[in-house]
Every structure is written in structure tokens, then in C-alpha cells.
N, C-alpha and C positions, 0 to 999 in steps of 0.2 A: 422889111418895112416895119417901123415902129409909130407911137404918137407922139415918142419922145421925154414919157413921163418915167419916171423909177418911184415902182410900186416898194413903200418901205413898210416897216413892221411886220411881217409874212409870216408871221406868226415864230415859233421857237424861242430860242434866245431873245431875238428884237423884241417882242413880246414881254417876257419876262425883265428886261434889264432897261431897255429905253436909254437913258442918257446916264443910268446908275451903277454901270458894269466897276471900274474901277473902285467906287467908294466899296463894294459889293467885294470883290477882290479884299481890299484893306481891311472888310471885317473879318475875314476867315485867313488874315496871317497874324498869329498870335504874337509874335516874339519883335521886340523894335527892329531889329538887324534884321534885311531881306538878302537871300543870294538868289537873283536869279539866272538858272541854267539856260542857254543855247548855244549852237553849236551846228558844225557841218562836215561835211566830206571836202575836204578843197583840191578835189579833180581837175580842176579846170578855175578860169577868171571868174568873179563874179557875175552872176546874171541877178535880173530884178529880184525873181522868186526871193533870192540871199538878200540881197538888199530890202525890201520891206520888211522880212523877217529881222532881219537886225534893229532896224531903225524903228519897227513896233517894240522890240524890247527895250529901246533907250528911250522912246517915248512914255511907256508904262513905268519905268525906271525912277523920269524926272517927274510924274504924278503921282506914285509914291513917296517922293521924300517929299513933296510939297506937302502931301497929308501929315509927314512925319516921321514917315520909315527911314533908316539909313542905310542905304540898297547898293548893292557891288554886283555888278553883271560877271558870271563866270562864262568867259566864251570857249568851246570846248571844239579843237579841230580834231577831229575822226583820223587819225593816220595810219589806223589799219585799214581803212577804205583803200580802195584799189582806183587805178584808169583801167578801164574794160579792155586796151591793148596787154593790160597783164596780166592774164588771166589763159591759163592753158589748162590743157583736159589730157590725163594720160586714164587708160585704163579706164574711161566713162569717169572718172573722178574729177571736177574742176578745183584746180590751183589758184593758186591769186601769189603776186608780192605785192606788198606793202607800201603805202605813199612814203612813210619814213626811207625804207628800202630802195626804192630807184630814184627817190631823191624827188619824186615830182610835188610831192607839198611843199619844196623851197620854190618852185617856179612860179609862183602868183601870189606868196604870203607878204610880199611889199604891197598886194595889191589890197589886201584887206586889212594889213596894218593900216596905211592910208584911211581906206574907209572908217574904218573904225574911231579913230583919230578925227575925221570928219564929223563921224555923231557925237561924238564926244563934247567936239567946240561947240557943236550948234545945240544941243542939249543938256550944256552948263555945267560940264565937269562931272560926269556921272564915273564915278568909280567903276573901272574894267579891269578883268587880268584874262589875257589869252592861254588860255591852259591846253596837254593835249588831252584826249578822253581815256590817255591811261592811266592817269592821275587816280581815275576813279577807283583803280586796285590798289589805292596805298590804303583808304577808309579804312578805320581800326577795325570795323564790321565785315569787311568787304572777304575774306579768309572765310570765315564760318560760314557767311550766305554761299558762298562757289560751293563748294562744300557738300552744303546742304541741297542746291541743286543737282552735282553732280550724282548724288546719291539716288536720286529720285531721276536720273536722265532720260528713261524711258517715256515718264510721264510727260517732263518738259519736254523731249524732244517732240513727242506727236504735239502735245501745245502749240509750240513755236513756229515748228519746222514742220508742219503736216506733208509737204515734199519728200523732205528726206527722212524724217524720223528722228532724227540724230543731233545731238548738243552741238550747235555752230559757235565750236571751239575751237582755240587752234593755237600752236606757236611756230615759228616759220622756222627754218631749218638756217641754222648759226652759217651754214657754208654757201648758201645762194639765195636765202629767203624766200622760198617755196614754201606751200604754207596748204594743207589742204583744206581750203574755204569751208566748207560744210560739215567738218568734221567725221566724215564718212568711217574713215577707215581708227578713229582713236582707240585705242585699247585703255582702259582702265583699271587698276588693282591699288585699291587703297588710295595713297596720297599719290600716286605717280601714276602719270597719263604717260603714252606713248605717244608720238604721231609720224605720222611716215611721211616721207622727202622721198619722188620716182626717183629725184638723183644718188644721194647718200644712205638710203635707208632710214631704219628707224629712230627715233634721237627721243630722250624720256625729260619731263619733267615733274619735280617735285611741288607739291604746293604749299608743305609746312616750309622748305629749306631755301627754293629759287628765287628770282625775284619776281613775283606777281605780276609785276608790269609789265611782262614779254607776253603775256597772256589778253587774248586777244578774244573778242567776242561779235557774231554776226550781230547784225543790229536789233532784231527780236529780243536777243538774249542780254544785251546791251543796256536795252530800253528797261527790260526787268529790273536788273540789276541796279541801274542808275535812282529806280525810281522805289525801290525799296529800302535802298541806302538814305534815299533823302528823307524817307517818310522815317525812318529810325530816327534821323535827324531831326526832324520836329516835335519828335513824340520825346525825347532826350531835353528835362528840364537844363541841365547843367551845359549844352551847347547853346548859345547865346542867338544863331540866326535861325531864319525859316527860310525853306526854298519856295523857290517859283519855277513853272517852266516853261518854256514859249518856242513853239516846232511850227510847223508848217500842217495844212490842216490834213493833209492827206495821213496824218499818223493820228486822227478825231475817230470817233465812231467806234465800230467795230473791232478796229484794229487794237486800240488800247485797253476795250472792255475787254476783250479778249485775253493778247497776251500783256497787259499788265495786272488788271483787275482781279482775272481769274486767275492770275498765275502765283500774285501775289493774295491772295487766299488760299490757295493750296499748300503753301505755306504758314498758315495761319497768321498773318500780318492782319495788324490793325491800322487801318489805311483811313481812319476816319478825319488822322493830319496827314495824310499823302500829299505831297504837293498840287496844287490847283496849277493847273494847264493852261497856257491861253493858247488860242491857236491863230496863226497868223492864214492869212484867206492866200488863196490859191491863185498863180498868173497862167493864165489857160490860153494854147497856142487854138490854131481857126478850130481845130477838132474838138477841142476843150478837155485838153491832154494838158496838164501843167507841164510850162517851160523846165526843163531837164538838164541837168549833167550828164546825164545818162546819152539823152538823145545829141546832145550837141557834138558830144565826143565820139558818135556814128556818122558825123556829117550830115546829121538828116535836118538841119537849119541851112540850108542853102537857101533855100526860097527867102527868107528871113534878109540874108546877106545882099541875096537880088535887089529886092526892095528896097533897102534901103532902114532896113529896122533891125539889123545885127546888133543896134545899141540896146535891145531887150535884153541880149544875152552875153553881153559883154561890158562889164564895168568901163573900159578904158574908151571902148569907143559912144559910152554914155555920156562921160566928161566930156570927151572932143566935141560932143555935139553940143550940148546944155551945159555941161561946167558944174560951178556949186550952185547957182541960182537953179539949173533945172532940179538938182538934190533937193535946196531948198521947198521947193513946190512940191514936190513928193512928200517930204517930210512931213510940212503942215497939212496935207491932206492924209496921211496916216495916224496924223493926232487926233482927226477929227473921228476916226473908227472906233477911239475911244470914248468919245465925247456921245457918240453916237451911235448906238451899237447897231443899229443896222448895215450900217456901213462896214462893221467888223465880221457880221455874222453872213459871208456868201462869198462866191470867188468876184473877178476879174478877170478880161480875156484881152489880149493884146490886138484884137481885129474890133 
């Protein structure tokens, strides 16, 4: 039982920002050219969680260039992300292939091309390019920082990976794309990493001579990575844009102060133009568990299905129900998180 009212400004952010968050945003990106970053794992269809989170990025997008920035959304799909059916354990070691690898990130990529292309019309031509997130080792930077982490893997690895210890690195093995997720078993000497395949053995790679892009990172070390390269990027008079970045809020808090903040000071990085985050609010199932890939891909949304609300976690059967008018209603009410930060600063629950 409720009285029906929403209690807003609750202090934090709301507090702080009121109806001023973007202009707020616009003073602390120095450079007229914005890129901003987001990106996903595409396991499976879309579910809302993806969908807000997108559509808050095109929305912050087309409020930037109305201030006057000229903004290109880089969308980044994760295709070293796995489906949990691929994922095997020899030896207490878990394995993973690759979405590239069995081919399951072609299975639904029409499905957020479409979308995509949907924010786009409806929020006026906003400049996108779909990029994958390996892209991010070509950075003229990107060599020395690996590098430089590898060197120090011990300390990152408790950082990151306080589980295992160990740098979640990896390249999957050329003959079945096995790939030891965690990086357990890597051997390291100088420029050449080892990594072991239960099927073929050991197979090496070089990081002066190979191609970088077969190099693959857990998302801890991902997130490092990504976000120290872009802060190089800002802090670099002679690159012309500034990043942004826009995740889902479950990666706020802790988790960034942690492993990016402090990971990227142990490095001595000056993070003072590190990209600004914004973080998109959470869709929380009856538990107040955010709706998952993770979970959906265990069947544990039956109940969902039952009911008759499988459209939370299914783009396609979103449309069949509401189409682009029910998109539309979504939309304008995620413009208004902006407009209104209270709105922006808490989750959502689908019950």
C-alpha cells in the first residue's frame, strides 16, 4: 500500500542538479566534438534494461548538439562476451567461446540494428557508428597501457579480480575457440603470453608483432582500459573530440571508484578529464534484481512469460504489443530524466 505520491529530490544528485544536470554535463566537455561511448553484450534480444540505456544516450546526444556540441554515439558490441550455454570447466578452470565464435552475436544484431535506426529517426539524425569493443586495441595508446598493466598483473589482478587474482586475459585458441576466461592458467615472459586450450595445448601470443585485436579482456579490465584511453584522449590537445560515457547504473559506485579510479591512479593517470559517466537507472524484476541476460538465458523469466510481460525482456514481442507509438512514450519519458534529474537519479521496477 502506498498514498500514491513520489517523494522527489532525496537528496544526492537530485539535490545537487535539479533540472541543471545536462547544461552541468556541457560545462565539463571541453572540446566542440563529443563521442559518446556505450555498448553491450548482445547474448540474447533486447530487453528494456538495453533499450533505456540506448535511448538515454540519444536522448543526451540530441541535447548536446542543441547546446552546440557536434556528438557521434560510438555503440560498442562486446563479442568477447559469451551465452552461459558456452562456457565449460576442465580441470576447476572455466572456459568460455566467444559471441564472434559460435556466431551467436549474428542471431539478434538485425534486431538492434532496427532499434537503433528507430532512435535515430525519432531523435533527428543523431550521428552513430556500431563498432565491436575490439576496436579499442587498435588506440595508438592502447600497446603501452597492456603493457604496462601486464607488468604490474599481480597488483591489477587482486584489484580487479579479487576471486582469482589473475589478469582476465585471454585469446581463444585458433583451432575451436576455447579460451580460458579468467586468465588462470597464462604464462607470461616479456612480450609473449601463453595461454592454454584442454584441447590443443598451449598456443603463444606476441604483443609487439600480433594483431592486438584477438586480445581479449574480462570486463573489469575492459572497463580500465577503455577508460584510460579515453581520458588520454581528452587530455590530448591535438585530438579534436571529448568522450562521454553512458553504462547502466549497476557499474556507479563502488565498483568504478574502485576498479577504475584506483586502478587508473596506480598508474599515475591524471583523470581530472577522464570521461564523465552518466549512468542510466536500473529495471528491477519483483526482487529488485535488474532485468538480465544473464537470468533470461537460465530460463528464470517464466513467470514473466506467464503473465504476460515477456515484452520487458524481449524487444520483438515489445513492438508486437505497443509498436513505435509505445517506443515513442518511453522515449519522451526518458527525456524527461534529463530535464529532471530526479527522475534520472533511482531505479525502476517492472511490478
Amino acid at each position: 500500500l502506498h498514498d500514491g505520491d513520489t517523494n522527489k529530490r532525496p537528496g544526492g544528485g537530485p539535490l545537487v542538479f535539479e533540472d541543471q544536470y545536462v547544461n552541468y554535463i556541457f560545462k565539463y566537455i571541453p572540446k566542440d566534438d563529443v563521442r559518446i561511448s556505450v555498448g553491450t553484450i548482445p547474448t540474447c534480444q533486447l530487453q528494456l534494461g538495453n533499450i533505456i540505456t540506448f535511448a538515454l544516450t540519444f536522448s543526451l546526444a540530441r541535447k548536446l548538439k542543441k547546446l552546440g556540441k557536434n556528438v557521434t554515439i560510438k555503440v560498442a558490441l562486446v563479442g568477447s562476451g559469451i551465452s552461459f550455454p558456452d562456457q565449460y570447466k576442465f580441470d576447476n578452470v572455466v572456459y568460455q567461446k566467444n559471441l564472434i565464435y559460435t556466431g551467436i552475436i549474428n542471431d539478434h544484431i538485425n534486431d538492434y540494428k532496427e532499434f537503433l535506426e528507430k532512435l535515430n529517426s525519432h531523435y533527428g539524425g543523431i550521428d552513430y557508428e556500431i563498432i565491436n569493443s575490439s576496436d579499442l586495441n587498435l588506440h595508438k595508446n592502447a600497446p603501452e597501457l597492456i603493457k604496462k598493466i601486464i607488468n604490474e598483473r599481480e597488483k591489477f589482478g587482486q584489484l580487479l579480480f579479487p576471486l582469482t587474482k589473475c589478469l582476465g586475459l585471454r585469446v581463444p585458441c585458433s583451432h575451436c575457440g576455447l579460451a580460458d576466461k579468467n586468465g588462470i592458467k597464462n604464462r607470461y615472459n616479456g612480450d609473449i603470453i601463453s595461454f592454454f586450450c584442454p584441447n590443443h595445448g598451449w598456443h603463444s601470443f606476441d604483443l609487439k608483432n600480433d594483431n592486438l585485436q584477438k586480445l581479449e579482456f574480462e570486463t573489469p579490465l575492459r572497463n580500465l582500459i577503455r577508460g584510460i584511453l579515453y581520458t588520454k584522449d581528452n587530455n590530448e590537445k591535438d585530438i579534436p573530440y571529448s568522450w562521454l560515457r553512458v553504462t547502466g547504473s549497476d557499474h556507479a559506485g563502488f565498483y568504478q571508484e574502485q576498479l577504475f579510479y584506483r586502478g587508473a591512479a596506480m598508474l599515475d593517470i591524471d583523470i581530472i578529464n577522464s570521461p564523465l559517466i552518466v549512468y542510466s537507472p536500473l529495471v528491477t524484476d519483483w526482487a529488485g534484481v535488474k532485468l538480465s541476460k544473464a537470468i533470461f538465458l537460465r530460463g528464470e523469466y517464466k513467470y514473466l512469460t506467464d503473465q504476460g510481460l515477456d515484452y520487458f525482456i524481449d524487444y520483438r514481442k515489445f513492438m508486437e504489443k505497443f509498436g513505435t507509438k509505445g517506443l515513442e512514450v518511453l522515449f519522451d519519458e526518458i527525456d524527461l530524466w534529463l530535464e529532471d534529474s530526479p527522475r534520472l537519479f533511482r531505479h525502476y521496477t517492472i511490478f
